[in-house]
N, C-alpha and C positions, 0 to 999 in steps of 0.2 A: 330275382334272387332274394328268398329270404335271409337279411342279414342277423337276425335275429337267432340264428341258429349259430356263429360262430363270434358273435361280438354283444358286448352286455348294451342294454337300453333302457337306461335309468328312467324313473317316471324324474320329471318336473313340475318347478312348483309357476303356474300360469300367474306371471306377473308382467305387468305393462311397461314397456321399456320407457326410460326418460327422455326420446326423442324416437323421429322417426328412423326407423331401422335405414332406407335407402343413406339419408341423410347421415345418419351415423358411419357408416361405410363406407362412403367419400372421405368419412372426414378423419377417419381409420387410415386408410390410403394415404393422404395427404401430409397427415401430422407423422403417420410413422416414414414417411420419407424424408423429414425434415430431422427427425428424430436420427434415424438412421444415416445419413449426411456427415451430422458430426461423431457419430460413434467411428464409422469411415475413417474420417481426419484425428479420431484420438489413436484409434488402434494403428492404422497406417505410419501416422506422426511417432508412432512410439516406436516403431519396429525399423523406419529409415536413420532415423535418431542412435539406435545401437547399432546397425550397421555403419553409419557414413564413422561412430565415433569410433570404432574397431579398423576401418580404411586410415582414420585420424592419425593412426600411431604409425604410419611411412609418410602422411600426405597430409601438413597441419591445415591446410585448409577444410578438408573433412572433417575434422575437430569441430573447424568454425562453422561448419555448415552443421553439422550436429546438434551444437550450441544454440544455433537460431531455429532449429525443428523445433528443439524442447521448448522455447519458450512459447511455440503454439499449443500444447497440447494440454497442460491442465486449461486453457480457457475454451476448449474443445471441448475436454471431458467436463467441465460445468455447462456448457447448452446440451450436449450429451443428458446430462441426467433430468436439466429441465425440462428440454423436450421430450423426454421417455414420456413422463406423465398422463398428457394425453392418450398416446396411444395402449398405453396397459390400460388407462379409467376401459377405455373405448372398449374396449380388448374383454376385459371383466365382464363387461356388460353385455355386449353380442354375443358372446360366446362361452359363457358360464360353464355348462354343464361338461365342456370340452379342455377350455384352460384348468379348470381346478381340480380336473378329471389328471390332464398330465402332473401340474403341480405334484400333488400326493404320489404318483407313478416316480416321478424323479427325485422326491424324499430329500434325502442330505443333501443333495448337490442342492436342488432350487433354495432350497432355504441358507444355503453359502452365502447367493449370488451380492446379499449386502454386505457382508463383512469382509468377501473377496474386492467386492469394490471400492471398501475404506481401506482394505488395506494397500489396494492401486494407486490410487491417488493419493495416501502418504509416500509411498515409497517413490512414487513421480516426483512429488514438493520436494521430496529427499536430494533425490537426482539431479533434479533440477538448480538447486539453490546449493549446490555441494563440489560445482564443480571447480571452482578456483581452489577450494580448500583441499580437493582429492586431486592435485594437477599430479602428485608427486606418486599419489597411489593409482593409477590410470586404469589397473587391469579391476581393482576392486569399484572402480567407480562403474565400470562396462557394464562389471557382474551386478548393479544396483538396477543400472537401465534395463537389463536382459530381464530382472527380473520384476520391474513396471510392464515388460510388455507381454512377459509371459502370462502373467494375472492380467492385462485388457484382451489377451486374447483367451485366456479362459471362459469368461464372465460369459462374452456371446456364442461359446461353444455349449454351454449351458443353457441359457435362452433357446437359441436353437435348436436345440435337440428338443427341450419341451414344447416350443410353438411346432414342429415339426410332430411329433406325438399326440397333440390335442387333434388333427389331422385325420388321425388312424384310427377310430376304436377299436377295429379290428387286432388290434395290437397289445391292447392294455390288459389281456389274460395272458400274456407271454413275457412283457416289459420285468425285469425286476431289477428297478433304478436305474439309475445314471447312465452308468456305463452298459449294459446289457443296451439303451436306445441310442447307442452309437453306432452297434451292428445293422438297425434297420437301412435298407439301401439307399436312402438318400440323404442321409444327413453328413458323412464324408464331403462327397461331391457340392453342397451346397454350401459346409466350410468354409470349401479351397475356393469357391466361389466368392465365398465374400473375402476371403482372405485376401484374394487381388483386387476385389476392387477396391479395397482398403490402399495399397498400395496404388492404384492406380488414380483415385479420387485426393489420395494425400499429395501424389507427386503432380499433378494437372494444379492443384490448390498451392502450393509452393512457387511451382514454375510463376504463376501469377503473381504469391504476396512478396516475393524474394529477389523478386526483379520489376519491380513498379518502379515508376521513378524518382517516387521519393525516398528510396529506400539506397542506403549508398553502398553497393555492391563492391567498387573497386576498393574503397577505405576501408569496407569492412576483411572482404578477404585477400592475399596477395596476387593468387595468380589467374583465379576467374575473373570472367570479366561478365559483363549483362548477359550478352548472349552467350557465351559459352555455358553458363549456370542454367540459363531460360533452355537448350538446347537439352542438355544432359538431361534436365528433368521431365520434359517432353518425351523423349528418346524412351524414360522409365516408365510413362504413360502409356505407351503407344505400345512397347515392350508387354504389360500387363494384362492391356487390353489384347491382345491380340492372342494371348496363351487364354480370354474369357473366351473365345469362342471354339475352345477345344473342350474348357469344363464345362461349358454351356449346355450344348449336347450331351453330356452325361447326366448333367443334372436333371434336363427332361427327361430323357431315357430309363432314370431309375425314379420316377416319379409314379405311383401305383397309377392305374389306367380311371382310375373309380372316379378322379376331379376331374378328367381329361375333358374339353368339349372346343368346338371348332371356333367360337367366338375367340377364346381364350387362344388357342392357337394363332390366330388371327393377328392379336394382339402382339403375341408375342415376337410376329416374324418381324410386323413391323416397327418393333423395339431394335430388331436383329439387323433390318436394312438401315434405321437410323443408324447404327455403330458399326457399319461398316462404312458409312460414309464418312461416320467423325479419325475411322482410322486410315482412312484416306486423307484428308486434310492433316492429320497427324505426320502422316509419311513426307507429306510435299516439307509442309512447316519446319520439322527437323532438317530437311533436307535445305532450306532455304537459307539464303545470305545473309551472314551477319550482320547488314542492316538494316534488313527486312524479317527477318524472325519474330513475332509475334503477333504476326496481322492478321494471324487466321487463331488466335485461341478464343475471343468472342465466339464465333459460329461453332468451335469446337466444344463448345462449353455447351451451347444451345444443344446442339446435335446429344449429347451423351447426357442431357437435364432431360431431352425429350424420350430418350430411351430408356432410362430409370423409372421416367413415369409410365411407360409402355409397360416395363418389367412387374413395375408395384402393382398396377393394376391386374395384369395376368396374371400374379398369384394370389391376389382377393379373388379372382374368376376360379382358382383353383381348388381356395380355401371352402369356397360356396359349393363348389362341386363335390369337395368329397367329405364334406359332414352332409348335404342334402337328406340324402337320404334318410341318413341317421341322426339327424335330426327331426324328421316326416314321420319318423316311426318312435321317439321322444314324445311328441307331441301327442301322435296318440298313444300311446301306452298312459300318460297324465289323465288323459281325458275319460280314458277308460276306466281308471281307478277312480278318479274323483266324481264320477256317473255312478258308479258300483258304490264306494264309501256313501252319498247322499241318498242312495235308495238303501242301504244295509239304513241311515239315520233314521229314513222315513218312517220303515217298517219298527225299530224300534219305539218309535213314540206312539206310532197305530197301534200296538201293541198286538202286530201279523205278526203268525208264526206257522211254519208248513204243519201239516198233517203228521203223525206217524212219529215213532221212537219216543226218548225219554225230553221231560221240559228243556235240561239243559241242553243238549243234544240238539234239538227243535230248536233253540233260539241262536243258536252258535250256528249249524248251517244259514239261518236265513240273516243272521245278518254280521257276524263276524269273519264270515269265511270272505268278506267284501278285500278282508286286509290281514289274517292271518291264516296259516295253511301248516303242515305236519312239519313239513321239513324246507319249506322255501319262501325266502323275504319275500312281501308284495310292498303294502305299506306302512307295517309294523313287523315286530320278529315274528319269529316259527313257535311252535307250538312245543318243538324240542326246547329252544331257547328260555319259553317260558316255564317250562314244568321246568329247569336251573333255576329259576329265579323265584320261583313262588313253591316249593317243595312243600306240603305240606301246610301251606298259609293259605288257602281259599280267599279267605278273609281279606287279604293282601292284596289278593284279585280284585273286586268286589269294591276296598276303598280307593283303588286307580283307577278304576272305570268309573269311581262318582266324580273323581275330581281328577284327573289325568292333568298329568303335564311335560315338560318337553326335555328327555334326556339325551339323547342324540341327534346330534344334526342332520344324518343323512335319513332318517326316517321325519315324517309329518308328525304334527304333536294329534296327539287321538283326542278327538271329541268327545264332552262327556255326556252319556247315559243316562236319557233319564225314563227309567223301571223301575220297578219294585226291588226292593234289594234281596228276597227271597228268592227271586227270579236269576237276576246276577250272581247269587251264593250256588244254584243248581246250574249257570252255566260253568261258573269257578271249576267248581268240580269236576264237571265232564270235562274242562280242559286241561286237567291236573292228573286225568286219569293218563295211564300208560296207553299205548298204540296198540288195535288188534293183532294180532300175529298175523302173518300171511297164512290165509288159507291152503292147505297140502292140494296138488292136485287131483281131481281123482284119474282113479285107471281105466284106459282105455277099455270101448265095449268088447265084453267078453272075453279080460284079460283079467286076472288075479293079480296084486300087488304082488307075491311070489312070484310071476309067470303063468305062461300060458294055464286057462283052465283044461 
């Protein structure tokens, strides 16, 4: 299939990556799931936090359970944002032409994504450090929480949609912003996806910090006890995970066919059998004696660390499948022009020029047409573009081809020319000149423009 016929394929500029690619890739994988881990336990932590404090106002223990969520989640959302790091540098780097491709496609929203997330984490510290002082205002305190979590769960519905986009090029002559890349069919489904496992990663991470033993559960709340608290929050695990393998399947199902491949598949199932085992051990464990309730969260923990990394890597396999191509056909489109621009160089300094028509005319096909054309970008503007910008100034022409330099980023800065400048003033001209008209056809034989002869 030539894709090239319904999706754009920018030329690139062939530069040497600062490590090896494989090695990069890995390390892409790995950082962004460590990355991703705690964004999990900010956004989860924020959303079980306005629930349990909304249960709070029949059941004061929910309060207190509330109370001690929030104190995990700005030190969440600070390794949140330090582990981002890596994975964006990574991310920049491997995939330039794709990430800065969506960026610019998701416009206002992507350039939010900072000041949505100062404004997150004030209004967290707010919440958070507000709650003895608002005991009397209870509904306005909730409305403070609702609205830390509503901004952590914006931020990565934004991310999303754009890493989701950089995916598609196919897409990026239809996309207009933000919202319009919300219709595409898989970025829903991969939402609700993380949304739970948000929940399901926050409440498995609770069940653990909130019932360890050093932690005094009975003093803290009145009428939970170890295990009754260990149990519920399991129960919410197990609960979350178990509605992942309904979004699960939608999520593949609306995944375009173009990254699909059997390696990946592969991966993925056996991400699918690890988490059905850990939601076995789930079932017994909740189901288990209050004196024995905890003895299987180690193995459960392994089981679902082993299935995230099954996950993570299956959609690297996915990510690589479906730019492939369009990246294969980047590479060359670059190679093509930067082949084409160094022989239009050559032939200028040899001072070749074809046979036939006027000087300017003859020096412009043979070596300008390397990168500019009537009406369509290559590696500098169109020839409409330029007769807007040089109307009337030849001259104009003539001293940017001795000394050119670099006004836009997405075009290459043009090399300078070195001719006669008589020569350059006769090419000026010919590209100053207006376009032939289209020629009339003529009329078929032994037909009259009138009609029949």
């Amino acid at each position: 299939m030539d894709l090239t016929s319904f999706m754009p394929v920018p030329s690139d500029i062939p530069l040497p990556l600062p490590l090896d690619r494989v090695l990069g890739e890995a390390l892409l994988v790995v950082v962004f799931l460590a990355h991703i881990l705690f964004v999990n336990l900010m956004v989860g932590g924020s959303v079980l936090t306005v629930v349990c404090e909304i249960m709070g106002l029949k059941r004061r223990d929910y309060d207190t359970l509330a109370r001690e969520i929030a104190k995990t989640i700005t030190v969440n959302k600070s390794l949140a944002v330090v582990l981002g790091v890596a994975p964006l540098l990574l991310i920049n780097v491997l995939y330039t032409t794709y990430f800065y491709s969506a960026n610019a496609l998701t416009g206002s929203a992507w350039i939010l994504i900072v000041p949505l997330v100062i404004l997150a984490f004030l209004v967290a510290y707010a919440h958070k450090y507000s709650w003895d002082r608002m005991a009397s205002a209870k509904g306005m305190h909730i409305v403070l929480g609702a609205l830390a979590a509503v901004l952590f769960l914006l931020v990565p519905l934004i991310f999303l949609s754009n890493i989701n986009l950089m995916l598609f090029p196919d897409k990026w002559l239809v996309v207009e912003g933000f919202l319009s890349t919300l219709a595409l069919p898989n970025v829903l489904p991969r939402y609700a996806h993380f949304v739970l496992a948000c929940v399901a990663v926050s409440s498995l991470f609770l069940a653990i910090y909130l019932t360890r033993p050093s932690f005094p559960v009975e003093t803290v709340f009145e009428t939970f006890t170890r295990a009754s608290l260990r149990r519920g929050l399991l129960g919410l695990t197990f609960g979350a995970t178990l509605v992942q393998f309904l979004i699960g399947p939608l999520v593949f199902f609306t995944l375009p066919t173009r990254g699909l491949g059997w390696f990946m598949i592969v991966v993925l199932a056996v991400g699918v059998g690890l988490a059905i085992a850990a939601v076995a051990l789930l079932w017994r464990e909740i189901r288990s004696a209050r004196e024995r309730i905890g003895g299987r969260v180690m193995p459960i923990v392994g089981l679902l660390a082993c299935t995230v990394l099954c996950m993570g890597y299956g959609r690297h396999l996915y990510r690589e499948g479906a730019v492939g191509e369009h990246r294969g056909l980047t590479v060359a489109r670059a190679e093509e022009l930067t082949r084409l621009a160094a022989a239009a160089q050559l032939r200028a300094e040899l001072d070749i020029e074809p046979a036939g028509g006027p000087p300017g005319e003859r020096v412009f096909k043979s070596v300008c047409t390397a990168c500019h054309m009537e009406d369509k970008v290559l590696v500098g503007p169109s020839l409409r573009e330029i007769r807007q910008l040089y109307a009337g100034d030849p001259a104009g022409i003539v001293k940017w081809t001795l000394a050119p330099g670099k006004k836009r980023q997405r075009f290459q800065q043009m090399p300078a020319f070195r001719m006669p400048e008589s020569k350059l003033m006769a090419v000026a001209e010919y590209m100053l000149e207006p376009p032939a008209p289209a020629r009339e056809q003529p009329a078929p034989t032994g037909e009259a423009p009138g009609g029949r002869g």
